[in-house]
Structure formats: C-alpha cells, structure tokens
DRENLUM-132996 format. One record per residue (C-alpha): residue number from 1; x, y, z. Coordinates in Angstrom, 3 decimals, padded with zeros to 6 digits. Layout:
+-----+----------+----------+----------+
|  nr |       px |       py |       pz |
+-----+----------+----------+----------+
| NUM |        X |        Y |        Z |
...
+-----+----------+----------+----------+
//
This chain:
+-----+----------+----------+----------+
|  nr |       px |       py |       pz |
+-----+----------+----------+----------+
|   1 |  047.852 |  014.306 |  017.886 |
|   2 |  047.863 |  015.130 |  014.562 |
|   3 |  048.674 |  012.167 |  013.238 |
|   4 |  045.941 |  010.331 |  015.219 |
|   5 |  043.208 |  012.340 |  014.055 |
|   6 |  044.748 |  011.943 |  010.245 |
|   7 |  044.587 |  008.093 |  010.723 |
|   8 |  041.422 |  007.998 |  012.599 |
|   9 |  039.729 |  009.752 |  009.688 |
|  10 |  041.182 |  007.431 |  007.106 |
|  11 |  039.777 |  004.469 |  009.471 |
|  12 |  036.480 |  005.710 |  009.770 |
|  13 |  036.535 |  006.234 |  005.447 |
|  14 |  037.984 |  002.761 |  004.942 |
|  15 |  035.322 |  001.060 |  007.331 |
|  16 |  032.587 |  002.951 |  005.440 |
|  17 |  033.487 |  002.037 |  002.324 |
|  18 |  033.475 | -001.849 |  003.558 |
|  19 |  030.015 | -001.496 |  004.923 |
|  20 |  028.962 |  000.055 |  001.812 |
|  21 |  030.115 | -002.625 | -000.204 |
|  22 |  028.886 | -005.015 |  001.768 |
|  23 |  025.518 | -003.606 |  001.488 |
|  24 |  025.457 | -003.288 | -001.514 |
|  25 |  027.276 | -006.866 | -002.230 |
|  26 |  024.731 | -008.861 |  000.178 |
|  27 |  021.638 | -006.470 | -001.301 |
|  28 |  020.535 | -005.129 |  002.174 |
|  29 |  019.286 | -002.252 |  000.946 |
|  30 |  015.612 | -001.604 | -000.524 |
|  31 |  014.925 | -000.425 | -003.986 |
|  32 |  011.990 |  002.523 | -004.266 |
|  33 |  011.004 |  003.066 | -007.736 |
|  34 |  010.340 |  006.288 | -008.093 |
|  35 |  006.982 |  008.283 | -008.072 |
|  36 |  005.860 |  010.944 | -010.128 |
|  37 |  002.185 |  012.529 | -010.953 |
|  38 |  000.586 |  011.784 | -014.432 |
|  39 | -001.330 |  014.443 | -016.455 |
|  40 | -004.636 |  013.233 | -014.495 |
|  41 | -003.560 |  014.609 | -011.259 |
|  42 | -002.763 |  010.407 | -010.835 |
|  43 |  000.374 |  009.570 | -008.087 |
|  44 |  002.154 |  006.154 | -009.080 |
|  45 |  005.389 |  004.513 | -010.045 |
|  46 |  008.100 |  005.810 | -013.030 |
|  47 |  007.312 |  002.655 | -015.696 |
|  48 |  009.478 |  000.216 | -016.703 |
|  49 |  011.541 | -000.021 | -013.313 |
|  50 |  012.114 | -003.412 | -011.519 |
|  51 |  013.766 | -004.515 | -008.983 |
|  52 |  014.097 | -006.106 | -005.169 |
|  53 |  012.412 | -004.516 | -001.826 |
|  54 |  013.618 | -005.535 |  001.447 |
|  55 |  012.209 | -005.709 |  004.592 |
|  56 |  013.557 | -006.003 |  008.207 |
|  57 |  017.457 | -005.400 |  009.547 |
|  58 |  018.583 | -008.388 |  007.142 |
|  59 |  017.028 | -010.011 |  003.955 |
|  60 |  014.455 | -011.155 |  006.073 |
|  61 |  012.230 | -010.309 |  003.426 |
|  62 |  013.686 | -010.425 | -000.333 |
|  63 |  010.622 | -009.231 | -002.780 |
|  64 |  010.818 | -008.405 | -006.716 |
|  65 |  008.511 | -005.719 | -007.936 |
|  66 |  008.302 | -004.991 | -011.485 |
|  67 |  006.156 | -001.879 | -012.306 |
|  68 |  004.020 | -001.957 | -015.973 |
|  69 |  003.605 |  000.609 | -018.439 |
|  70 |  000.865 |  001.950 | -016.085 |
|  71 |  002.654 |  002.518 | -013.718 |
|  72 |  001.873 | -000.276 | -011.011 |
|  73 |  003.514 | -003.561 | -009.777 |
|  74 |  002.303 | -005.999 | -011.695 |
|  75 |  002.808 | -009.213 | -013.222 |
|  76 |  000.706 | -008.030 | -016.306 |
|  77 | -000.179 | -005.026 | -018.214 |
|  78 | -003.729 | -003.655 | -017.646 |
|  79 | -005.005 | -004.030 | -021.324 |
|  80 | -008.864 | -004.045 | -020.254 |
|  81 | -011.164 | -004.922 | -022.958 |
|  82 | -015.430 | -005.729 | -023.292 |
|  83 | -014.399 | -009.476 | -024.603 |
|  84 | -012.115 | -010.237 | -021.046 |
|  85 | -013.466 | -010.819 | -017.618 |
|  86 | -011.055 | -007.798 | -015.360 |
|  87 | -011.031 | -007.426 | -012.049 |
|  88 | -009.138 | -003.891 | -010.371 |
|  89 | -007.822 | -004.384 | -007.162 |
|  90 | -006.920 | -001.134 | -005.606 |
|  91 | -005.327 |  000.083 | -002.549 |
|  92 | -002.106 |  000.966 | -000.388 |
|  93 |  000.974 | -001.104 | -000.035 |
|  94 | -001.195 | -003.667 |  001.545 |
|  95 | -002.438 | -004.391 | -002.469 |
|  96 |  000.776 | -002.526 | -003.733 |
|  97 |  002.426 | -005.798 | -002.657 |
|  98 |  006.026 | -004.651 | -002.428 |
|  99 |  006.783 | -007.476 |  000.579 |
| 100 |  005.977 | -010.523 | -002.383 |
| 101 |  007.086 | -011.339 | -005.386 |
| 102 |  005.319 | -009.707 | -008.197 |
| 103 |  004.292 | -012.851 | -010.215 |
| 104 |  002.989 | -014.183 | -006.516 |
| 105 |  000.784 | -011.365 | -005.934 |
| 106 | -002.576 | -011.189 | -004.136 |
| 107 | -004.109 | -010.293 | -007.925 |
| 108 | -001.854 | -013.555 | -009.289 |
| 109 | -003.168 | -016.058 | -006.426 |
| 110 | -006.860 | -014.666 | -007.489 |
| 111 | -006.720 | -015.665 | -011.149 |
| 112 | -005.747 | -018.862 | -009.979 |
| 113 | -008.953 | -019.171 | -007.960 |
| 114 | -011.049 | -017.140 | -010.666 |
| 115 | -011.431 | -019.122 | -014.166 |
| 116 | -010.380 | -016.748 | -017.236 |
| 117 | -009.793 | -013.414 | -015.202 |
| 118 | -007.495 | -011.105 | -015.270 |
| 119 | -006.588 | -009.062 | -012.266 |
| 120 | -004.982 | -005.338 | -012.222 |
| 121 | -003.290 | -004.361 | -009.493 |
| 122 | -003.683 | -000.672 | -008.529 |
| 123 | -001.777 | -000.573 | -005.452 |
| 124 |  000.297 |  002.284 | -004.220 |
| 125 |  001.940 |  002.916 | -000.942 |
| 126 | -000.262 |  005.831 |  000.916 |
| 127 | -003.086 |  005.760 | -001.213 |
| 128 | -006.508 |  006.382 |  000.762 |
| 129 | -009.776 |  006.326 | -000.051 |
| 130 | -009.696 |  010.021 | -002.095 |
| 131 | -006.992 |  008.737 | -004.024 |
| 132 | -008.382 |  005.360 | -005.035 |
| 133 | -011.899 |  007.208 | -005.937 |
| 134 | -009.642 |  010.061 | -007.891 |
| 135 | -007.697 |  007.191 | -010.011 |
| 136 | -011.406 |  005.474 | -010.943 |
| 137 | -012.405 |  008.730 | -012.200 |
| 138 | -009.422 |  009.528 | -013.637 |
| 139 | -009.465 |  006.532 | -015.883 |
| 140 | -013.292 |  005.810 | -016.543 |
| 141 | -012.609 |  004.944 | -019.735 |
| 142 | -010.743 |  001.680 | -018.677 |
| 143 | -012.816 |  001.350 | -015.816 |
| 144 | -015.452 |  001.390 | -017.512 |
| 145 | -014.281 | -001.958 | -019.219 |
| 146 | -013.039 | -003.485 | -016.234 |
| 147 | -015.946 | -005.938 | -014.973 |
| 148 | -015.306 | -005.910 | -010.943 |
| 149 | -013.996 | -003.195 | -008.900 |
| 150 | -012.452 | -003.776 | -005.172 |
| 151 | -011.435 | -000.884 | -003.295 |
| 152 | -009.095 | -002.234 | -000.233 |
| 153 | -009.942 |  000.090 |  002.757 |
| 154 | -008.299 |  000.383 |  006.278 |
| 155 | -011.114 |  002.569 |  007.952 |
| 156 | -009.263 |  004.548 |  010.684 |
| 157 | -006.627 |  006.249 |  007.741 |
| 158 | -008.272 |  005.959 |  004.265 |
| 159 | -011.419 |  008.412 |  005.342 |
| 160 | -009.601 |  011.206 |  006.535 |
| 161 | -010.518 |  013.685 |  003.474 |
| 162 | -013.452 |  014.411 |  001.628 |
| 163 | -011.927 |  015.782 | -001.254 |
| 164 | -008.480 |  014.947 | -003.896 |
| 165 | -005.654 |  016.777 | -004.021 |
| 166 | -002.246 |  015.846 | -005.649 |
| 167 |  000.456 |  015.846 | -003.226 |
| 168 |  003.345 |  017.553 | -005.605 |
| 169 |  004.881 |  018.276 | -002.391 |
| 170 |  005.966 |  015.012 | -001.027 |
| 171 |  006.528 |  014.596 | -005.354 |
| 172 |  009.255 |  016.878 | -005.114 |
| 173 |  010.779 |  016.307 | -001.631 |
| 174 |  011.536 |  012.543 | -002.702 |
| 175 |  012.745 |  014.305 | -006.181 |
| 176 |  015.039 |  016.762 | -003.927 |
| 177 |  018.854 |  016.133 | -004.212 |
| 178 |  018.980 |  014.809 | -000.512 |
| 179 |  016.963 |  012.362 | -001.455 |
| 180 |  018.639 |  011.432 | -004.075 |
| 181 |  022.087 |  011.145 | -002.114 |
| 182 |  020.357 |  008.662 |  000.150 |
| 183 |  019.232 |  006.409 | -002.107 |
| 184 |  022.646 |  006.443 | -004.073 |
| 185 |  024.694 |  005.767 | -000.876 |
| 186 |  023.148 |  002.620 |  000.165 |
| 187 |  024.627 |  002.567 |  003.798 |
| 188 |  022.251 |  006.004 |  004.207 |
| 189 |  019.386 |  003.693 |  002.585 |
| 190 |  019.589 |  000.960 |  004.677 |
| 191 |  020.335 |  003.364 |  007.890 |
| 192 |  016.960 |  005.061 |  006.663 |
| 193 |  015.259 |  001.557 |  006.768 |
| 194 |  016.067 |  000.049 |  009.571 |
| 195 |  015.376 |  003.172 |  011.521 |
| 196 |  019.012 |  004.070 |  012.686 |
| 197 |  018.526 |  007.832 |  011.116 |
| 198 |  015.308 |  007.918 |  012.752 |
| 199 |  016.387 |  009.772 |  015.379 |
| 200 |  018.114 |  012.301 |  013.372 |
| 201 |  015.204 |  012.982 |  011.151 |
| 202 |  012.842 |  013.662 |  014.102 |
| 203 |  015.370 |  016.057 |  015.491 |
| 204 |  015.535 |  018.275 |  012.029 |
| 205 |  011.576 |  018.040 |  011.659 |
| 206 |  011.502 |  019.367 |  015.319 |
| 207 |  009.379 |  016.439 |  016.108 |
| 208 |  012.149 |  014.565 |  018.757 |
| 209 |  010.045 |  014.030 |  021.747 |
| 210 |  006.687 |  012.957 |  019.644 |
| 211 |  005.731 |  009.467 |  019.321 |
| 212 |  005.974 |  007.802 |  015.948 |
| 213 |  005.300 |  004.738 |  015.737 |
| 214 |  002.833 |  003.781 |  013.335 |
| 215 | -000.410 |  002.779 |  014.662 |
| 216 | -002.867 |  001.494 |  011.422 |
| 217 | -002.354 | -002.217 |  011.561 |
| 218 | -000.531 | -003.264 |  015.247 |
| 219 | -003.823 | -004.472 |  016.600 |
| 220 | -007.066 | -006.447 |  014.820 |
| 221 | -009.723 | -004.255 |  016.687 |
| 222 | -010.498 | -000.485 |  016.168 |
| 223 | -008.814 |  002.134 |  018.363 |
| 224 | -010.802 |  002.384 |  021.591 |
| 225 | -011.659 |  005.977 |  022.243 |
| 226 | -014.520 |  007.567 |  024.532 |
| 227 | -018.299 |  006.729 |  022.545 |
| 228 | -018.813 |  010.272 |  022.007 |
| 229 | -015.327 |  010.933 |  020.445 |
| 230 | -015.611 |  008.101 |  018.681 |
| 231 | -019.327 |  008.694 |  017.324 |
| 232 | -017.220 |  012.043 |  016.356 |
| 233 | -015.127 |  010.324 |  013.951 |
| 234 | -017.484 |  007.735 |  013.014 |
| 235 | -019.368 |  010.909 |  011.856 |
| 236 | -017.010 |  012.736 |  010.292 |
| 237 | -015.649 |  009.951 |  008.081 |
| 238 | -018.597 |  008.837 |  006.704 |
| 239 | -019.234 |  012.681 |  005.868 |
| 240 | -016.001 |  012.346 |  004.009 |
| 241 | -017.290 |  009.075 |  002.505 |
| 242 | -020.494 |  010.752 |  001.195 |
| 243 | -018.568 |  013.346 | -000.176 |
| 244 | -016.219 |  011.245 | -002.328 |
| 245 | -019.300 |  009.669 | -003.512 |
| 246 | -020.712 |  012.873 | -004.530 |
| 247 | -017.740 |  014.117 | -006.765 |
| 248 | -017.005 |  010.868 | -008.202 |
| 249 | -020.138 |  008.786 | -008.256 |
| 250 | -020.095 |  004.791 | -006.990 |
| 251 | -021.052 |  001.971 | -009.426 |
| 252 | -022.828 | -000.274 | -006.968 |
| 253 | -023.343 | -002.878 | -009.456 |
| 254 | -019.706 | -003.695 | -009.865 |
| 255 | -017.690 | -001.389 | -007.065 |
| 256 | -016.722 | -003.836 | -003.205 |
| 257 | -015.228 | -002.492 | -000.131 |
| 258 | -012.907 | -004.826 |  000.647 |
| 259 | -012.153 | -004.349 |  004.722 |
| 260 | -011.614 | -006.097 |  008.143 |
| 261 | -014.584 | -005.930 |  010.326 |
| 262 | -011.986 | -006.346 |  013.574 |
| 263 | -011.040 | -002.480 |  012.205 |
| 264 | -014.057 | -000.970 |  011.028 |
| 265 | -016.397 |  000.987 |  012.694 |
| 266 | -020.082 | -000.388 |  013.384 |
| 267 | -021.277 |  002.589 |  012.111 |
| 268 | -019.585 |  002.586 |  008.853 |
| 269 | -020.581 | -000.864 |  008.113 |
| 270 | -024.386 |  000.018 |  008.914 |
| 271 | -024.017 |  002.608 |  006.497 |
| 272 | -023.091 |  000.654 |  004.007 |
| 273 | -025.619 | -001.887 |  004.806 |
| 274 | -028.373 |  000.879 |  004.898 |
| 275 | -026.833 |  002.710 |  001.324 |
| 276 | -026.526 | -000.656 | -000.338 |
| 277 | -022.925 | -000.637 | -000.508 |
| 278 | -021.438 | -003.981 | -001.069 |
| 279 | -018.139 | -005.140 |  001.463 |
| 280 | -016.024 | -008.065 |  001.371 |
| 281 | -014.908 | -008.972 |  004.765 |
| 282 | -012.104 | -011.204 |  005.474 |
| 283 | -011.762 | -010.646 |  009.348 |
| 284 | -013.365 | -014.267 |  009.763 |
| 285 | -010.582 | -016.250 |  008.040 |
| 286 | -007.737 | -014.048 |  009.116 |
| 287 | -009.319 | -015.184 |  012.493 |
| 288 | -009.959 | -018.643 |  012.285 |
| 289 | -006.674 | -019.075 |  010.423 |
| 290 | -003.947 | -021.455 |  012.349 |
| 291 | -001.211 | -019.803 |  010.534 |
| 292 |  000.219 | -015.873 |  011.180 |
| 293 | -001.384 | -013.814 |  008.787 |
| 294 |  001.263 | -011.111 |  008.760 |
| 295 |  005.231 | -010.661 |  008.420 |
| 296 |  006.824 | -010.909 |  011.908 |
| 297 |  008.630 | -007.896 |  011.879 |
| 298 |  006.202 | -005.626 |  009.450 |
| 299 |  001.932 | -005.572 |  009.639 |
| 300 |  001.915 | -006.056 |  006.121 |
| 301 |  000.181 | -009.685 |  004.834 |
| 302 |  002.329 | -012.276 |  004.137 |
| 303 |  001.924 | -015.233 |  001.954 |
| 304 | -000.858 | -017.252 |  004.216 |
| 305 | -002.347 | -013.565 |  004.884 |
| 306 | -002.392 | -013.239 |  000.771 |
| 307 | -003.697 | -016.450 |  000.153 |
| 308 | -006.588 | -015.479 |  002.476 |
| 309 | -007.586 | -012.257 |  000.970 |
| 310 | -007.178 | -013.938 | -002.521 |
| 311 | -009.736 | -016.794 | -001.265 |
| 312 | -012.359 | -014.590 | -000.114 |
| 313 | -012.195 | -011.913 | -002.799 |
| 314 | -012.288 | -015.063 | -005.226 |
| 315 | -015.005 | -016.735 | -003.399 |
| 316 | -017.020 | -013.496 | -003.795 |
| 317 | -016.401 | -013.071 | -007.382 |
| 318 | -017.331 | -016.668 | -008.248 |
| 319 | -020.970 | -016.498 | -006.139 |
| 320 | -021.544 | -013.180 | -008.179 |
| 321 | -020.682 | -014.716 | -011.615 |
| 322 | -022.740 | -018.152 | -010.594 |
| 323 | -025.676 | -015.937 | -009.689 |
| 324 | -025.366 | -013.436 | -012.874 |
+-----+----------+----------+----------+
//
C-alpha cells in the first residue's frame, strides 16, 4: 500500500510538471503586468513591461500589450505638446485593449482615420468614472495640452461613486506572495483563467452559493428593473455624476462621453442633453453592423467592434475640426 501511494505521488508530480511545461511551451497562460499607485493617488501599469494576454481555454485570443513610460498600453508615448493635435482616450479594459495587439489599437485605427493626430490611450482594467475624472485632474498639466478628451463610459458600473479613493487594498492583495505563486506557476495561472479555481476561490471568500457571473456587457439593453427602482438608480448616479463634476470640474469645450445608448439610461442622456454635455454614441453602427462586434467567448470588442468605435469617435473629431 505503501508503495502505491509512493508511486501515485510521483505520478501525479511527473504529470504536473508536463502540463506545466506544456503551458508554458504552447503560451496558454496570460501575462498581467503589474499595477501599482503613482504619487498622484493614480492606479496603472509597472512601465516598461510587455508581453502576450490570452483569452479563452486555448490561444483563442493571442494579444501583445506593451505598456509606456506612463504607464499604459500603448503603441506610443504620451509626449503632449501645444504644436500637436492629441486626443486621450480613457477608460476600462474595453479602451485598455489587452484582447488586440497594441500597435492595432482602437487609439492606432483612429489616427488612421484622423489626419496628423496622435491618440493616448488611458485605459485600465476597472477604471470607472471616479477614476477616469481623478487621472484628468491628476495630470492637468498634460491635459491641459491634450486637444480632445473621450471618457469611455458603461453607465450601469462606472457611476457607482461620487467621490476617488485609491484602492491600495486590491494594490497589495495582487502584491501578496499568493499572488505571486500563481502567476509564477503557470498551470495555477491558466487554472485561474479559465475558471477551474473558481470554485475554490468562492469557497475561501465564503461566497460558494452566490452568483458570479459578470453581468456589464452580456446584453445590448439596460438591466430591466421596476420604474421606480430604476428612477432610484437613475437618480442616484447622476447624483454621483454631479458630484465628480463638482470636485474635478468638466471642460465642455473639449471633454465627450463616449457610450452605448442600448446601455444607458434615458435619464442620463437627458441630462446630458439638458447640462450641455457632449456624447458620442456608437449603439447605431454596432447595430446595423453585419459582422459580430464582440469576441465569442469574452464581451470585450473585437477587431470589427474596434474598427467601429474608431469610425465614429473619428467621424466626430473630424466634423468638430471642419467646423472649428
């Protein structure tokens, strides 16, 4: 019996070891640069780290990132100056743009559209609105250069706080020497990707029996909730807006909401209407589009998806510059 057990356990080492090497051999694993927080109270990338993110049980989806001196993925540096014509895109892991090549970005596919521009990229995954109004504020004094400013905003999770705070908590759990272990054995990375330690995560967070699956981006309309509950959050988000306006002011001249009507709020869009509050909406050519707009096996844009959202934004920026 003995014995058994002995060569059972050198089995079950030996197979590991395979699988590890192939994982690591065939690159199934994704690559997450790390994070930190600057001396601005800014969350982003660690500079200078590039690499490949992968999406889906196989290399369904085989991306390079490559993160600046700023600490974004980028094809360029953001060197904004009063002689250049910038645009800042900025937003989640929708504008981060882990699931694309870097130098086939949504900001690359708008300079192509947009004659002499230069696009930065200030996407980061799990950004909201208080974050992307923090990071403006944070660096006026670029900003301030920069001639066009697009927020990206996915109404029913970006206005859920009126007010900034860095999150050096999450900082130093994905700092923490578990972490760490996970990411170095890459059979525990890809486990953790394709979902297979999902179940023992939710058991040691005490959160087994809850549902988690992620809800943002599985449909094109809002949530449907009863009127008043919904007038509710309607309400309170827009109180949340207002507030983020308050602490860190909003350039109309040169600041866009970039959204999807399909998952907006009437309400919200009124009140931008009513405050002046420019939006760029692509709903109507995700919609009339003959082509999926979005990976098959993540809700994040893909190419065709990019290609729209760099069209419209472009489109925008070109009517503004004609009529200026």
């Amino acid at each position: 019996m003995g014995k058994f057990i002995l060569k059972f356990g050198i089995y079950i080492v030996l197979i590991l070891i395979i699988v590890e090497v192939l994982v690591r051999v065939f690159h199934l694993y994704t690559e997450d640069p790390p994070r930190f927080i600057d001396e601005l109270g800014v969350e982003k990338r660690v500079p200078g780290h590039n690499g490949y993110a992968v999406t889906g049980n196989r290399n369904q989806n085989f991306s390079n990132f490559n993160i600046n001196e700023a600490g974004f993925n980028s094809h360029r540096e953001f060197e904004p100056t009063a002689n250049k014509f910038e645009i800042a895109l900025i937003g989640d892991s929708f504008i981060e743009g882990f699931h694309q090549d870097y130098y086939n970005s949504t900001g690359k596919k708008i300079e192509d559209r947009v004659e002499n521009s230069e696009v930065y990229e200030y996407g980061y995954a799990g950004y909201d609105l208080a974050n992307q109004m923090h990071l403006i504020d944070a660096y006026k004094e670029d900003f301030e250069l920069i001639d066009e400013i697009i927020i990206y905003l996915n109404y029913e999770s970006d206005l859920e706080r009126g007010k900034y705070e860095p999150n050096y908590g999450r900082i130093k759990m994905l700092n923490s020497t578990a972490f760490k272990i996970r990411d170095n054995i890459k059979i525990l990375a890809y486990g953790s990707k394709i979902g297979i330690l999902e179940p023992i995560k939710r058991m040691v967070s005490g959160k087994a029996f809850e549902d988690t699956k992620p809800k943002g981006y599985q449909t094109n309309e809002v949530e449907t909730v009863d009127d008043d509950k919904q007038k509710q959050i309607d309400l309170q988000r827009i109180a949340n807006f207002k507030s983020l306006i308050k602490l860190y002011g909003f350039n109309k001249n040169k600041t866009t909401i970039l959204l999807d009507s399909r998952k907006t709020s009437q309400r919200f869009l009124d009140f931008c209407r009513k405050n002046e509050i420019t939006y760029i909406d692509f709903a109507d050519n995700f919609k009339n589009s003959k082509k999926s707009t979005t990976l098959i096996y993540d809700w994040h844009w893909n190419n065709n998806g990019r290609e729209l959202v760099a069209k419209t934004i472009a489109d925008y920026i070109n009517k503004k510059r004609e009529l200026n």
